[in-house]
N, C-alpha and C positions, 0 to 999 in steps of 0.2 A: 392424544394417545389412542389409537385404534389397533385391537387384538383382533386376530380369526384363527383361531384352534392356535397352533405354534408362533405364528408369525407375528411380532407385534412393534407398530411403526410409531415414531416418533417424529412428530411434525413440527414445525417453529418458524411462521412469518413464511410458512411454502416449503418451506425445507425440510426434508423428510429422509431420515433411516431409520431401519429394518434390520430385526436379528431374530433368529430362529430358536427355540425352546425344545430341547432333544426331548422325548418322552412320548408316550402314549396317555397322560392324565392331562384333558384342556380345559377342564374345569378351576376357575378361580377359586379351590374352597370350599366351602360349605356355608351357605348363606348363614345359615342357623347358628353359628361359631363362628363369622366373619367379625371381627371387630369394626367402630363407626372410622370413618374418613376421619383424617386429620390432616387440618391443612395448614400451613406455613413452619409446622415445627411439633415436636410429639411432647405429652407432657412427661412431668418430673417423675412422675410415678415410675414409668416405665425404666427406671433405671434400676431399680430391684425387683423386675421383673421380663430379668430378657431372654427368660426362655419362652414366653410369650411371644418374641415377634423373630417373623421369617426371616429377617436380616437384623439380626441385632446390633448392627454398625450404624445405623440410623439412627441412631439415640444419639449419636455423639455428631452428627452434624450442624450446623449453626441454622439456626434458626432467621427464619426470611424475614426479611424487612420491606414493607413496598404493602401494593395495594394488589388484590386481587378479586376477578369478579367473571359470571357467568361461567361458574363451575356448574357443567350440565353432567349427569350421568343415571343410569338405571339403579332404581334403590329397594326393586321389588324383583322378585325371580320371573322372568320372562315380561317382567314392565318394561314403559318404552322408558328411553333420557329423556331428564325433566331437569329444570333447574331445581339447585338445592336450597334448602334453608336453613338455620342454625340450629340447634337442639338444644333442650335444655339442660343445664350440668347435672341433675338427676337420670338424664334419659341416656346419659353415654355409656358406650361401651367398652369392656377391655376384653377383647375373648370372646369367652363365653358366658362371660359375668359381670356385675356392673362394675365398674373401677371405685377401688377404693378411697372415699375422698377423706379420708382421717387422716391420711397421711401429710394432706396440704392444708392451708388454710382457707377457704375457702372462698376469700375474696382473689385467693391465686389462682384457683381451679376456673372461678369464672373468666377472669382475663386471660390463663392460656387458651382455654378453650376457645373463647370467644375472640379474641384478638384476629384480624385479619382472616375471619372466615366470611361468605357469604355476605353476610350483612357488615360487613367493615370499608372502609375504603380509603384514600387517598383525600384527605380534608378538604383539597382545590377543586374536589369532583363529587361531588355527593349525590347528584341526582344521575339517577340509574335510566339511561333511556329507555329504556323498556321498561321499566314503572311509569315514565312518563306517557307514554303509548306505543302498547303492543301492537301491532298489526298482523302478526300471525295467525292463519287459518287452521281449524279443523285439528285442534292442540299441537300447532307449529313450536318449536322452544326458539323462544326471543334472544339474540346475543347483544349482547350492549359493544357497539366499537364507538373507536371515535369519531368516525363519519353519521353515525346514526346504528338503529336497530336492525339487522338482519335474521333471517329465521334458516331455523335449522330441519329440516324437514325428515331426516333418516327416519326410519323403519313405519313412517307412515307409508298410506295408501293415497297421499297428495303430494304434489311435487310443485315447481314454481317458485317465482321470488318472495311471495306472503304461503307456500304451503297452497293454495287455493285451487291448482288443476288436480284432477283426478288422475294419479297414476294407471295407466294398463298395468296391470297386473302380471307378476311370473309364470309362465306357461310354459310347457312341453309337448314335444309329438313323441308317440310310440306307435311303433311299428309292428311291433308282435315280439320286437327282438330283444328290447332295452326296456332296462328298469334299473330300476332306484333301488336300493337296497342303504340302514340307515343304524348301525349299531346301537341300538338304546341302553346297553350295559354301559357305556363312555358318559354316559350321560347323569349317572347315576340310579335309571334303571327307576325312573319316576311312574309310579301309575296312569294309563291314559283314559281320562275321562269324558274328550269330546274331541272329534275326528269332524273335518270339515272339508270339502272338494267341490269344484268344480270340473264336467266334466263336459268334450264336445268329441260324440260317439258315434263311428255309421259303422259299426259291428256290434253284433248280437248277443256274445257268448266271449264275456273276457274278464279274468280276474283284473284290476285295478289298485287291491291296497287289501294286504293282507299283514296283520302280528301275532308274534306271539310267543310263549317259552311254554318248553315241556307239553301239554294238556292241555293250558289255555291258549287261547287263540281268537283273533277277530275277523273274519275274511268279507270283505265286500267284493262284489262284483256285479257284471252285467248279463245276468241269463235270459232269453229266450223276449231281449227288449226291456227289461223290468230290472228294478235292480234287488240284488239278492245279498241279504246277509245273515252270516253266521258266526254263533259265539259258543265256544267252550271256554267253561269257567268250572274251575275244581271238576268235578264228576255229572255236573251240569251242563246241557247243551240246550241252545236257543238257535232258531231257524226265521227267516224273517222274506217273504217276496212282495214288492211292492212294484205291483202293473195295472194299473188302472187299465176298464177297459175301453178301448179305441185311442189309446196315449203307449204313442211306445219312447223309450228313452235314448235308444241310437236312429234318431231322423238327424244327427249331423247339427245339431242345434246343441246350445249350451243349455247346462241342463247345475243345478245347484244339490249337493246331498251333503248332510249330517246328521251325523252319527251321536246322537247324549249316552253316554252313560253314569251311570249314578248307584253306589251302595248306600247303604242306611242299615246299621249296626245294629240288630233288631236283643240281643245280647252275646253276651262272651263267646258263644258258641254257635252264634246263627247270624247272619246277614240276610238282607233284602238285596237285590240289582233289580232296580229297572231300564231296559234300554227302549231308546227312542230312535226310529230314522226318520226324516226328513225327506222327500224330495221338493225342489221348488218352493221351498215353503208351502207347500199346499197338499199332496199327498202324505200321507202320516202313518207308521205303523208300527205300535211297542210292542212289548213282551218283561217279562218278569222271571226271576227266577231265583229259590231262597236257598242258602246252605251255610256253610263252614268256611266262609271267603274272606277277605279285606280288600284285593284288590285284584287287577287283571295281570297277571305276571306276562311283562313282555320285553324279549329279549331283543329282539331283530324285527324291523317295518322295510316291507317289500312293498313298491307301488309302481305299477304297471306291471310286475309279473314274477317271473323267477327264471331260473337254469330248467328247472322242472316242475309245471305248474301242478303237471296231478299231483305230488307227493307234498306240495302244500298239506295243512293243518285243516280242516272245513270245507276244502274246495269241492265246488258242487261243477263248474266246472272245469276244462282242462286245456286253456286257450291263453294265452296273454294277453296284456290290454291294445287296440289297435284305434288312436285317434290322440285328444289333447286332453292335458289335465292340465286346472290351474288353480294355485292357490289351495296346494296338499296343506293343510295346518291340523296340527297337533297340538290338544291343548290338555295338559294337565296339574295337578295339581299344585305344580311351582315351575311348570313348564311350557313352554309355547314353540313350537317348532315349524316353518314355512318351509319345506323340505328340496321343493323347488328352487327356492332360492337360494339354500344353502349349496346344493346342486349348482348351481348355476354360478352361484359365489368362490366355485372348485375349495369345499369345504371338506378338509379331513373326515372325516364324520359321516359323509354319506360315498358310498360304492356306485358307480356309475358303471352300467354294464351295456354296452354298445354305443354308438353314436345316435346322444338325444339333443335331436335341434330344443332349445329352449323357446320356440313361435311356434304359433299355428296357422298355417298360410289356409287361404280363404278357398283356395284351386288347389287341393291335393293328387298330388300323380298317383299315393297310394291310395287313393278313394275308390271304393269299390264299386261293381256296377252290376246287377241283375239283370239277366236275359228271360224274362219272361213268357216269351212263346217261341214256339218252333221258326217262328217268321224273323224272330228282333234279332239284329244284327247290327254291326258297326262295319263301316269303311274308313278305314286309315291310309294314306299315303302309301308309296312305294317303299320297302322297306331295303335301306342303303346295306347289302352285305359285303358280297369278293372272297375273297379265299378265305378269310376268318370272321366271324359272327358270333353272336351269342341272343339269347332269349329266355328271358325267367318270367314268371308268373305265379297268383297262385288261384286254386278253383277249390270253390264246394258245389254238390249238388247230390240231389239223390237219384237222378235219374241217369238209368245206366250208357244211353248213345246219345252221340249229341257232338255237333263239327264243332269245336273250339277256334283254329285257327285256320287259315288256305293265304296260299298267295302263289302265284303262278308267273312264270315266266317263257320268253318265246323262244322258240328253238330255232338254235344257231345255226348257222348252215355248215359245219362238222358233226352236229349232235345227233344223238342217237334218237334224242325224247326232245320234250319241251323240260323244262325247268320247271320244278316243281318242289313246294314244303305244306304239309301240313300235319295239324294233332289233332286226332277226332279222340271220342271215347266211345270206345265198342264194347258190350258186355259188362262193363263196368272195369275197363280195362283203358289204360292210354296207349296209344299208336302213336309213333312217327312217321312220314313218309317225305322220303330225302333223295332228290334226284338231279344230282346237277349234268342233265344233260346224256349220260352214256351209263344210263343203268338205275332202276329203283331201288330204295332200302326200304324195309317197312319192320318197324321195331317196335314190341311189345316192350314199354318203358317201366313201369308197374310190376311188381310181382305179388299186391294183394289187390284186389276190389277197391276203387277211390270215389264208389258213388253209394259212400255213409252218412252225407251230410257234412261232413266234417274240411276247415281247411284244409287243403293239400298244396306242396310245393314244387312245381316243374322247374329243372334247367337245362339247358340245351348250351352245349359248348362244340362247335367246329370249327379244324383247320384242316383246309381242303377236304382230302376224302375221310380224314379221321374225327371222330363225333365220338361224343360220351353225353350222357343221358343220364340226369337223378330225379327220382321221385319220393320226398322225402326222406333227401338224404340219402338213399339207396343209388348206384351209379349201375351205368351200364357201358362197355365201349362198342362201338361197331364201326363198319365203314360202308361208303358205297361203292358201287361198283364199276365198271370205265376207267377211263382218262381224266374225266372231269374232275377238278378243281375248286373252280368258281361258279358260284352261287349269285345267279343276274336274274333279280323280280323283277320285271320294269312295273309289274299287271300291282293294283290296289292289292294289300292287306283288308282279309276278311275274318272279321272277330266274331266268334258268338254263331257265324252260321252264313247263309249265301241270300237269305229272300222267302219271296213267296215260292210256293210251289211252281212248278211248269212255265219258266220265266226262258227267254230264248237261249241263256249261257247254257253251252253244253259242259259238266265240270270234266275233270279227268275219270275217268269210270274206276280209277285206283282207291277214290277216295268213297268210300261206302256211304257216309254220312252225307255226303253232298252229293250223291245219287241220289239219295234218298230224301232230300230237304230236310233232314232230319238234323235240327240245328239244336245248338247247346243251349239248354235249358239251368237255370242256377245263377252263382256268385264269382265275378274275376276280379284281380284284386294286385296291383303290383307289377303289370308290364314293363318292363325292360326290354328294349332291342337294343343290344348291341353298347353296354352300358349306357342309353339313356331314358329315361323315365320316360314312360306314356301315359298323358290327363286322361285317361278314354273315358272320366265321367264330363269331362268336359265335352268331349265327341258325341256323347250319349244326349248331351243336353242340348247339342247344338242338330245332331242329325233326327234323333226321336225321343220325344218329348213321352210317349207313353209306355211303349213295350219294353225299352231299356231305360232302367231306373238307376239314379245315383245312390244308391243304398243296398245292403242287403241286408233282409231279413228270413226270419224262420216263420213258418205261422204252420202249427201244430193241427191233425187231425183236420184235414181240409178233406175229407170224405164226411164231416157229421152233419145229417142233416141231408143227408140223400141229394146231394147236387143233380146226379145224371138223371135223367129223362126217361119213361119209355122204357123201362128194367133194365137199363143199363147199369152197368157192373161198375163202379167207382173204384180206382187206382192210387195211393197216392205216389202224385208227382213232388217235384219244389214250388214249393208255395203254388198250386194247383190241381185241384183235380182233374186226372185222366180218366174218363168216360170211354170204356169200352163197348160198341154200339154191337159187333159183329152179329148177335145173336138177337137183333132188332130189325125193323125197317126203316127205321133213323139212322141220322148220321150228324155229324158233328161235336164243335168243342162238349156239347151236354145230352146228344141224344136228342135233340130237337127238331132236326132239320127232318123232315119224310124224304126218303131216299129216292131216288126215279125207278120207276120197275119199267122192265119191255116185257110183250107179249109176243112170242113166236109161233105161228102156224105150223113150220115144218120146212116151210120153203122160202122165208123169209133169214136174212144175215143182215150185219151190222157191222162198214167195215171203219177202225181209227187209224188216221195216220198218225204216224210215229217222229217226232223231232222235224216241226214243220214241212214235211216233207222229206227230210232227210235222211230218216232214219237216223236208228237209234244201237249204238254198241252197248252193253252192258257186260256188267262181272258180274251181277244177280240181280234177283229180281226177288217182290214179293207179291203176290196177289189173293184178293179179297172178293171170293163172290158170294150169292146164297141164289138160290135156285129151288121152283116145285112145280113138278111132273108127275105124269099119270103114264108118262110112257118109260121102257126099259132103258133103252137109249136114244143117242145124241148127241150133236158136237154144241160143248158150252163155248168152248174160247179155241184158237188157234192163232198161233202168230204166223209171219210168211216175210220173205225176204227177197226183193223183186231182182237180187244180185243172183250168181250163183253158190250163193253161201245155204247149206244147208239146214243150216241153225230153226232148227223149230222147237218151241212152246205148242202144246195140244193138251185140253185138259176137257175130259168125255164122259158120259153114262153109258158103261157099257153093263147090260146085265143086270140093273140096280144096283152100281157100285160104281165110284169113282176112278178113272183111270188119267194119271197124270203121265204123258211121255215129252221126253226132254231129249233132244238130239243136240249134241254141238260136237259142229266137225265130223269127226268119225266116232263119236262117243254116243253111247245112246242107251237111255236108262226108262223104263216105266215102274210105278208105285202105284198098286192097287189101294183104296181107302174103304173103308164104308163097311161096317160089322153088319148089318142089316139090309133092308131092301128101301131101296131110297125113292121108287116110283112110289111115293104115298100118296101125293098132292098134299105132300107139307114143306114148309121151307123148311130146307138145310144150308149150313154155312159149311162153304170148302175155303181153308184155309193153306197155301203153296208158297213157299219161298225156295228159292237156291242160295248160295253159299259159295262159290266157287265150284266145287264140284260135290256138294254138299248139299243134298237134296233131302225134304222132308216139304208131308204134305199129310191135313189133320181134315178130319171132316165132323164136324157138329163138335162135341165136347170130349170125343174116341180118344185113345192114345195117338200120338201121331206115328206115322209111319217114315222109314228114314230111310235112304239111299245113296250111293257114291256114284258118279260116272267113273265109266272106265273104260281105257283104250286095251285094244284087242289087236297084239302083235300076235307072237308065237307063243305070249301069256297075255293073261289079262296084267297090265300095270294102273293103277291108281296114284293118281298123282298126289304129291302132299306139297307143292312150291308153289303155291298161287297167291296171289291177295286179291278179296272182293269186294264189293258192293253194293248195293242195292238200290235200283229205279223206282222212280214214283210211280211206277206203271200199276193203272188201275187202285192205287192202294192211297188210299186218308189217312194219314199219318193223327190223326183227330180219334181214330176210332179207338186202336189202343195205345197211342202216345210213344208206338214202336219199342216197346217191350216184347222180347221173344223169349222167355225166360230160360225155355227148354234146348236154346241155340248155344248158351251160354260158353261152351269150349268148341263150337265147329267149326272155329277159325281157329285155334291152339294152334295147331301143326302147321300150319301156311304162314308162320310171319317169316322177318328176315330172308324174305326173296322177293325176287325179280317180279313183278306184277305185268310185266307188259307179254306174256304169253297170248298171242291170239286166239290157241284154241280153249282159252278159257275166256273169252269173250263171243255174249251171243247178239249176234246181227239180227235186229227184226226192225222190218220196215211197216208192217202192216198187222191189226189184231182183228182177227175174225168173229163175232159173235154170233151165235146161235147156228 
């Protein structure tokens, strides 16, 4: 006979039905009031007492004749099945009281009772094979057949013909999305006094196993690597973090936590708690705490997460669990719960909220990967689109620009452009840029700031020219422009960023991040092309072993401790610090490096060529110089274009004052800088970037100064339809980590247009110094 919640089968020699039990109570009872088993037949007694039993029709059945043996079952709450043994005629029960033996004689009471239970049998067979020799492992229960002794191996952790292999254990993956959720009112709402889990975690910041009713509450989880918990009890709260230092608990390894709790009745009016956690058996950390309690009232057990993690009970963080748990057990005081496996067993009892694989595969597609410096990047295969696609992901980081994605394709011989996709993060902002051929889009996808640190969710969904765009959860529609349809990459999928700096690929000059080398720094997490899963920790571990890691963590305060070099100015980045040199004669990731200085007479220049030889288009530019003179003026920098293209860069000491002039095309803009007189013979830092026609240019620590180009018809017009980006020209993305903080809306007005305007592209082939 095997019950699960309603359903309960009856077996016989293989033969098996099943009928279901209408109701929401699956509790057999109440141990405490269960009366004892009776086996072949019920006694005399109970014939004047039938409002005692649930089917009072059973009295009046005939009574078995024959042999019976290896009645195994559970005789303790939450104990395993055990074979059973006889009782003695004092020890039975009827109810909730002992049976009345006055009524029988009591050499009667001994032979019903005892007659054909456990200890009886068939006179031709008296030796039990399993008395004779067990073989069962690790408390296997012995069945006696007529072949010999077989073992029964259920609700162990051993499995096999003697109980003897070690079972794998019940495990689940969560995603972020699914959890377990587990009504402990059906249960009858037993106190839980020890909580046990195993966990294998490559995220940082994730609730895993929270209960609790009204006030109190128990919340575990995983903050900042370490694991965290918290108790409310009556008006009492207890806080607990356990992070060893240089031990963090999501390296993706299996990792053991429990949870003791414990009251002690100290009198009528006052309790003790003390609670213990566990990790690995080896890290340890209690707390105590005294009041007006008896137990932890809990209603509902949540593991891996909820619908809404912040409005949890204690939750310190606001993230769901993302990795495997195995072996959720609940243990208390007449209760034992394996929650997974009741889960897994599709048990009434627990709420299964998304699709949870019950394994933990060794090569996760949702494993997360860290891009570590502006250089770490992944190359992934060509990515299979056509006229319909799709692509989700998701990112954290704190750092506001930074290329996420690019993949490039060749232009057709109808097309207008080359084919082109990518998603940088500019300002702290996500872009699209969608070109199948006859026209750019460029789409502000975001409509708050997504460089908080926090998971973020990207989707991208296109058929042909029509695309829609969410960022958590938020949607956007748009379209592009042309004829074009189909979306043909033949060029590698580029993740995380393009390379080193100054490498011979010229990128599209649309995409500002990858002008700029300026690659994505942080956590991705969750690649989908086109519904199917991308390992990229698997990529990560097969293309770079150091800059791209299969984990992501958080690591707190990475400015303590003066990292930069040389009074440089410490930034924080993700999980690094950015070393701001500009106001040094250093350079580099810490301020270490001594910079080159030149020395000019007057009639001495300095000339680079630009893009091997070939010159170089850009949509903006940044540049970084510092300079000290004893004279008024002089040319610091000049660009030149050996085409007939007029596009010049010139940036000068006119006067003791800086003079930045910028021509493109027929546009042409100067910005004076400099509150004071700059001929001192002290170094000063000029600081110049453009924008698309967005000009601004700062000198020493001044306010900076700002500017528009503008064409001059029969009025001046200012364009606002452009998209831009920025060249490595002259500029170490090392010094400030390419934060401009002050730039932060002078792209607002240029998304959602055409990027391929020439005369917002400036041609230089050559930079002149001194």
């Amino acid at each position: 006979v095997i019950r699960n919640d309603e359903q309960t089968s009856l077996i016989v020699d293989g033969v098996s039905q099943s009928r279901t039990t209408k109701g929401k109570e699956f509790q057999f009872g109440k141990f405490t009031t269960n009366s004892d088993v009776f086996v072949g037949g019920m006694p005399n007694w109970y014939s004047t007492k039938l409002a005692l039993l649930a089917l009072p029709s059973v009295i009046f059945e005939p009574r078995f004749r024959g042999s019976i043996r290896n009645l195994v079952y559970a005789d303790q709450p939450g104990g395993q099945t055990r074979r059973q043994e006889m009782k003695q005629p004092r020890d039975i029960k009827c109810g909730d009281g002992p049976c009345d033996h006055g009524e029988m004689p009591k050499e009667k009471v001994i032979r019903n009772t005892l007659r054909g239970i456990v200890g009886g049998g068939n006179s031709g067979n008296m030796t039990d094979a399993c008395e004779r020799h067990d073989p069962c492992q690790h408390g296997g229960i012995c069945i006696s057949t007529d072949s010999g002794p077989i073992c029964e191996c259920r609700n162990l952790e051993f499995d096999g013909q003697y109980c003897e292999k070690e079972k794998a254990p019940s495990e689940a993956t969560f995603r972020g999305t699914q959890f377990l959720s587990y009504d402990l009112g059906q249960t009858g709402a037993e106190p839980i006094h020890e909580c046990e889990y195993n966990d294998n975690d490559n995220d940082n910041d994730d609730d895993f196993d929270i209960l609790g009713h009204g006030t109190d509450y128990l919340n575990l989880a995983l903050r900042d690597g370490g694991v965290s918990l918290t108790m409310g009890l009556a008006n009492g709260k207890q806080e607990m973090h356990i992070k060893p230092s240089k031990v963090r608990f999501d390296d993706h390894q299996w990792h053991k936590v429990t949870v003791h709790r414990r009251i002690q009745e100290i009198s009528s009016i006052t309790s003790f708690c003390r609670l213990v956690t566990v990790v690995d058996d080896v890290y340890t950390d209690h707390s105590h705490i005294a009041g007006k309690f008896t137990m932890l009232s809990s209603s509902r057990v949540y593991v891996g997460g909820a619908v809404n993690p912040r409005a949890l009970l204690g939750a310190r963080v606001h993230n769901n669990f993302v990795g495997c748990l195995r072996k959720v057990e609940f243990s208390a005081d007449t209760l034992l719960l394996n929650l997974i496996d009741l889960a897994k067993s599709g048990s009434k009892l627990i709420q299964v909220a998304g699709n949870v694989e019950y394994q933990c595969p060794s090569g996760d597609p949702q494993d997360p990967v860290t891009f570590t410096t502006r250089e770490s990047h992944l190359i992934l295969p060509p990515w299979e689109t056509g006229k319909q696609s799709s692509i989700s992901f998701k990112f954290r980081t704190k750092e506001p620009n930074g290329l996420i994605i690019l993949a490039t394709g060749s232009k057709q011989p109808r097309s207008k452009n080359p084919v082109l996709f990518a998603i940088e993060l500019l300002n702290g902002h996500i872009y699209i840029h969608l070109d199948l051929g006859s026209g750019a889009a460029k789409v502000r996808a975001s409509r708050r700031r997504v460089d908080d640190g926090d998971w973020h969710d990207f989707i991208l969904r296109r058929n042909g020219r029509d695309a829609k765009v969410s960022v958590d959860g938020v949607w956007n529609d748009f379209r592009t422009p042309g004829e074009g349809t189909i979306l043909e990459l033949d060029g590698h999928m580029y993740v995380g960023g393009t390379g080193p700096a100054f490498n011979s690929i010229n990128w599209p000059p649309a995409i500002w991040t990858a002008t700029l080398r300026q690659g994505f720094v942080g956590c991705l997490r969750d690649l989908v092309l086109s519904g199917k899963a991308v390992d990229i920790a698997a990529y990560a571990r097969l293309q770079d072993s150091a800059s791209v890691k299969p984990s992501c963590h958080i690591q707190a305060n990475v400015c303590a401790g003066n990292p930069c070099l040389n009074s440089g100015t410490c930034l924080e980045g993700w999980n690094r610090p950015i070393c701001d040199c500009t106001a040094t004669l250093y350079h580099g990731p810490t301020c270490g490096r001594e910079s080159a200085t030149l020395a000019f007479n007057g009639s001495q220049h300095m000339t680079v060529w630009l893009g091997n030889g070939q010159g170089a288009k850009t949509q903006t530019e940044e540049l970084l110089l510092r300079f000290k003179t004893s004279r008024p003026a002089g040319l610091l920098l000049m660009t030149s274009a050996e085409s007939n293209s007029p596009d010049r860069l010139e940036i000068a000491l006119v006067a003791g004052r800086i003079r930045a002039s910028v021509r493109l095309s027929d546009r042409e803009k100067n910005l004076l800088a400099g509150q004071s007189v700059l001929n001192d013979n002290n170094w000063h830092t000029i600081r110049f970037s453009r924008r698309a026609s967005n000009l601004r240019l700062q000198v020493d620590g001044a306010p900076p100064v700002r500017g528009m180009l503008c064409m001059y018809h029969q009025h001046f017009i200012c364009p606002t339809t452009i998209l831009m980006l920025v060249p490595t020209l002259l500029y170490d993305d090392d010094d400030d980590g390419g934060n401009d903080d002050d730039d932060d809306d002078d792209d607002d007005d240029n998304d959602n247009n055409d990027d391929n305007d020439d005369d917002e592209h400036f041609v230089k082939h050559n930079i002149y110094l001194g």
